[in-house]
C-alpha positions as a Markdown table, in Angstrom:
| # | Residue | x | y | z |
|---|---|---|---|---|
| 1 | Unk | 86.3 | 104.1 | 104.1 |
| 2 | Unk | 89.2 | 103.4 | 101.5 |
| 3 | Unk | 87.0 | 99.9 | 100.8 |
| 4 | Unk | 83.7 | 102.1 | 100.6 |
| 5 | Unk | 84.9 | 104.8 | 97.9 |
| 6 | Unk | 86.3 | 101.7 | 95.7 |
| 7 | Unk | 83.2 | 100.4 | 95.3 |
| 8 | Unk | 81.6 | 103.4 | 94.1 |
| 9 | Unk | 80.8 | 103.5 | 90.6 |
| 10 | Unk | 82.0 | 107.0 | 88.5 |
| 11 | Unk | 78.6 | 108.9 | 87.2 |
| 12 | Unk | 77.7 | 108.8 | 83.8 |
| 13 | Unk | 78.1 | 111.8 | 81.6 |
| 14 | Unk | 75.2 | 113.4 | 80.4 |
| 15 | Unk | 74.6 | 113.1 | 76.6 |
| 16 | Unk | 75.6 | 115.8 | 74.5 |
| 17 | Unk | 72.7 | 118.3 | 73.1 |
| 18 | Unk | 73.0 | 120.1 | 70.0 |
| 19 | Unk | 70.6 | 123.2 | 69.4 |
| 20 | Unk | 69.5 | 124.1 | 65.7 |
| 21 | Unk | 70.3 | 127.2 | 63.8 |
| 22 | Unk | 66.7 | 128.7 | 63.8 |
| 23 | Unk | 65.0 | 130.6 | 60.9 |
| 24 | Unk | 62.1 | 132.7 | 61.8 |
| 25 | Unk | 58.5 | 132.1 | 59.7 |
| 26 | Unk | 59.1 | 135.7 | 58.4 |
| 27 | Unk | 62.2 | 135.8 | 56.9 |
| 28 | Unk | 61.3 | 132.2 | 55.5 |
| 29 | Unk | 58.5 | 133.9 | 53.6 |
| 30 | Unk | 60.3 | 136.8 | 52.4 |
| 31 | Unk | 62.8 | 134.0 | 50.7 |
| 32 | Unk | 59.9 | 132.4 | 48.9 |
| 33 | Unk | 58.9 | 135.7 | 47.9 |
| 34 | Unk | 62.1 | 136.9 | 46.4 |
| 35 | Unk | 62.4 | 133.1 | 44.6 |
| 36 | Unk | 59.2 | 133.5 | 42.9 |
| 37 | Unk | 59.4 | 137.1 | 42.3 |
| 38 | Unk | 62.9 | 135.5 | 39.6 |
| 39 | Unk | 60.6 | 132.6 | 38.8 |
| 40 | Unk | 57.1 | 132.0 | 37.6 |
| 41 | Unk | 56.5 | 128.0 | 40.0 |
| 42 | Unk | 59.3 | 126.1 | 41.5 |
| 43 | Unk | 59.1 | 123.1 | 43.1 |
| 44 | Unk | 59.3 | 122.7 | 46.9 |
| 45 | Unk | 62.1 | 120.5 | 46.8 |
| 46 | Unk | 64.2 | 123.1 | 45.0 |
| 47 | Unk | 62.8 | 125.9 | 47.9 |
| 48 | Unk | 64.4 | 122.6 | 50.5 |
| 49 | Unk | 67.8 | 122.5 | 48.6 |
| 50 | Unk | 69.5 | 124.9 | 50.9 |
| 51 | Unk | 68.0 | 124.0 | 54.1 |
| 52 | Unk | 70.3 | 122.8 | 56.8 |
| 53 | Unk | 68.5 | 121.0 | 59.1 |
| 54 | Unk | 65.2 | 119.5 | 59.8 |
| 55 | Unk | 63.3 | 122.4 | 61.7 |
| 56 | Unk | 64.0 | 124.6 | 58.9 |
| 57 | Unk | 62.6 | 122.0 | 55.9 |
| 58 | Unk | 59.6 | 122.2 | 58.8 |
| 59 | Unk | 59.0 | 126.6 | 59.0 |
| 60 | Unk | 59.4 | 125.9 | 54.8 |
| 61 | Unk | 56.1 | 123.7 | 54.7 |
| 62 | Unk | 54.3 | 126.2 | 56.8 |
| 63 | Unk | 55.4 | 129.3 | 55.3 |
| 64 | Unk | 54.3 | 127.7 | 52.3 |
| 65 | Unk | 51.0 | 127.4 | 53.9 |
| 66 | Unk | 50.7 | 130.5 | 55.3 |
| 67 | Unk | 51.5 | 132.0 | 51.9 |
| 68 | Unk | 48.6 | 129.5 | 50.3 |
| 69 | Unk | 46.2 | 131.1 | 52.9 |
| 70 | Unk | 47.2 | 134.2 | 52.0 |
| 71 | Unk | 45.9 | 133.3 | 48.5 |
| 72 | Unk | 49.4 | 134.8 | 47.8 |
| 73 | Unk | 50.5 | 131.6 | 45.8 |
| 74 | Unk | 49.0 | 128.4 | 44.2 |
| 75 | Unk | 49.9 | 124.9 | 45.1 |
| 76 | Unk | 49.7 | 121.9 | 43.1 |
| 77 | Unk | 50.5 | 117.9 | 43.4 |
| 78 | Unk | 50.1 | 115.5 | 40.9 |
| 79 | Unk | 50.3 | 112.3 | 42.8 |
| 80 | Unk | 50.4 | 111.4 | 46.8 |
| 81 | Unk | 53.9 | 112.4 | 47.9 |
| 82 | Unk | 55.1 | 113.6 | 44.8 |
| 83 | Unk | 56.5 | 116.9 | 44.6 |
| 84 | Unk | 54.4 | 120.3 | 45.4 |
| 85 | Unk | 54.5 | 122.9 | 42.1 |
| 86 | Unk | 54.7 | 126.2 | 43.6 |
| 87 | Unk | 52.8 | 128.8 | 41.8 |
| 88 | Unk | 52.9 | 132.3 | 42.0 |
| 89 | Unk | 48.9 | 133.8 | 42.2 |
């Protein structure tokens, strides 16, 4: 029996899993309301500059959307992945 436990192997621990602070859609477009309420366009690199993690660069883009189909703002890019001018409507 002693021979038997020797030979067992110890299990492997299971890899450790980190959850992101989450920012909900709406309070992402109320921040990009209050920026451009101070400022006439700002760049959407400037609206990243705070943003902690990747899932919150990712509700940015879409409130950014969101507020484009809400004809609420206007969006312009000079070149393929250059920066996105964010203008107030």
């Amino acid at each position: 029996m002693l021979n038997l436990i020797s030979r067992l192997k110890p299990l492997k621990a299971f890899p450790q899993a980190t959850i992101d602070a989450t920012i909900s859609m709406k309070e992402k477009l109320d921040k990009i309301r209050n920026i451009l309420k101070k400022m006439k366009k700002v760049n959407f690199f400037e609206l990243l500059e705070n943003s902690r993690n990747r899932t919150e660069i990712i509700v940015s883009f879409l409130a950014l959307l969101e507020l484009f189909k809400q004809k609420t703002v206007f969006l312009k890019q000079e070149s393929a992945f250059g920066d996105i001018v964010v203008q107030k409507a």
